[in-house]
N, C-alpha and C positions, 0 to 999 in steps of 0.2 A: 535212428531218429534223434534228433536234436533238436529240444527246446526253444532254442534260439538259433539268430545265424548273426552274421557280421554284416556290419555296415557295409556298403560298398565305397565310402570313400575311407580316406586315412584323418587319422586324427592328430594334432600338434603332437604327439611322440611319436607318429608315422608307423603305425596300427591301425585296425581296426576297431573300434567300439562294439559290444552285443548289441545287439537288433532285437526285444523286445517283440516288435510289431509282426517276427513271422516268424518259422522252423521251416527246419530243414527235410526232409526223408530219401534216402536212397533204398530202393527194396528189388531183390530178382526173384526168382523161381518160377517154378511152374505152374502158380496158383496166379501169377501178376502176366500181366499187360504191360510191355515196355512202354515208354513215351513219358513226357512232362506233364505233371498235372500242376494247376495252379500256376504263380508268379508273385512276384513285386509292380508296384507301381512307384513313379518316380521318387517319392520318396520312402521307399525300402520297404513299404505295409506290402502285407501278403493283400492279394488280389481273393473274389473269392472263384470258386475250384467248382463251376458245372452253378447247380441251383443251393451249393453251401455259401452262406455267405464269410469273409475272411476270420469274422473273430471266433467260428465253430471248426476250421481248417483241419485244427490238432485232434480234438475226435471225430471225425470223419477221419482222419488219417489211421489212423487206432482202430477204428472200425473196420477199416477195407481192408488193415492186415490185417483183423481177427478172422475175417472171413477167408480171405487169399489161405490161410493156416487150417482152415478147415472148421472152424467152428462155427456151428448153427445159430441162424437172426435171433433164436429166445438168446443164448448166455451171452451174446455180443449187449441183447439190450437189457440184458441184466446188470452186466458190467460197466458199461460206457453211459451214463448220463445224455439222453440225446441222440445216440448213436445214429447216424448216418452212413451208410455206404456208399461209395462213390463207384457206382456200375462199371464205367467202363476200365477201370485198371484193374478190373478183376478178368483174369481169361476164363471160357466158358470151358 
């Protein structure tokens, strides 16, 4: 998981700028559900991911691994302020 991601356009040194407005996550195994969750909107903000809205993304993201990992709803909502799961990237 990453914090941030990169702009999509290049910046006057012909880079990318950090992106602020959204993260990144790649995750496999056999606790996930392949597929894209979530996006950007035109200008680069995470979109939001089901009924999370964008600026809750990163714990909901945190959340769905705790659980994909095998921990129980109590220490995930011990842990995570808010926590949220995002059902369907979890495989049953």
């Amino acid at each position: 998981m990453n914090v941030f991601g990169r702009r999509s356009y290049r910046n006057t040194r012909g880079g990318r700028d950090h992106n602020q407005h959204h993260a990144v996550m790649v995750a496999f195994g056999a606790g996930v559900n392949g597929g894209v969750y979530g996006g950007v909107d035109a200008e680069g903000r995470a979109e939001a991911v089901g009924s999370v809205s964008a600026d809750r993304t990163m714990e909901c993201a945190a959340s769905s691994m705790m659980r994909a990992l095998g921990h129980s709803d109590q220490v995930v909502q011990t842990r995570i302020q808010g926590a949220e799961v995002h059902a369907p990237f979890l495989r049953s």
